[in-house]
N, C-alpha and C positions, 0 to 999 in steps of 0.2 A: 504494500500500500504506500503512497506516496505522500511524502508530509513537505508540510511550506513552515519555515524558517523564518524569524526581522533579523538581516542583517544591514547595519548602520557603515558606511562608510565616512571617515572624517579628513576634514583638511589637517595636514600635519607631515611634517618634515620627515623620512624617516633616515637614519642614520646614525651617527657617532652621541651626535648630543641631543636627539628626538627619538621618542617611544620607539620600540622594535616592530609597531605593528600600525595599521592603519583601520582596522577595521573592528567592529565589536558586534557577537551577536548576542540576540537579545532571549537566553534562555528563558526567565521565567517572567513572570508580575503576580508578586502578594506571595511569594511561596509556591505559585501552582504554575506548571512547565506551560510556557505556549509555545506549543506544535500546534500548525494547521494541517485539516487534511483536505483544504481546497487551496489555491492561489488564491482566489477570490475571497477567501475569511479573510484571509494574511492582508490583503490589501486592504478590506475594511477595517480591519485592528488598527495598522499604521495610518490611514485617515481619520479615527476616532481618536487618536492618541497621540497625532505628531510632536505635539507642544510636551509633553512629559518623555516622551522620547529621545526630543533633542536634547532637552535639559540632561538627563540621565546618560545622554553619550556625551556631552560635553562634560560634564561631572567627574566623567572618567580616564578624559585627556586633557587634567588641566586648562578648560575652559574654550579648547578649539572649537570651531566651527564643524559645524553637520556637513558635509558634501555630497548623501545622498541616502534614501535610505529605501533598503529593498527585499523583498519576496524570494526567498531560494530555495530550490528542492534539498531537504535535506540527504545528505548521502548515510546509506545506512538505513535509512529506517524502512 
């Protein structure tokens, strides 16, 4: 069965003196895993929820900018 993922992309430098990483997914909210098992959930969560979103990945890179944030098939599941 096919499950849909929020992965956050952000603006940021990566190398020497910038995070090792560029991107954050978005395992859970409140304790409880969000896995989608349509595309179409995943996209309504992330338009129901952008503003807390963003906040919650900037939070995470020292206050960077959002650069995009999106719907991916999880691998694995």
């Amino acid at each position: 069965m096919t499950q849909y993922v929020i992965v956050i992309l952000m603006f940021v430098a990566l190398g020497m003196d910038g995070p090792d990483k560029d991107a954050l997914e978005i395992s859970h909210k409140d304790g409880k895993p969000l896995i989608f098992d349509t595309f179409e959930q995943c996209v309504d969560h992330v338009n129901e929820n952008v503003v807390e979103l963003k906040q919650h990945a900037s939070e995470q890179f020292d206050g960077a900018p959002v650069k995009k944030i999106m719907c991916f098939e999880k691998n694995g599941a």
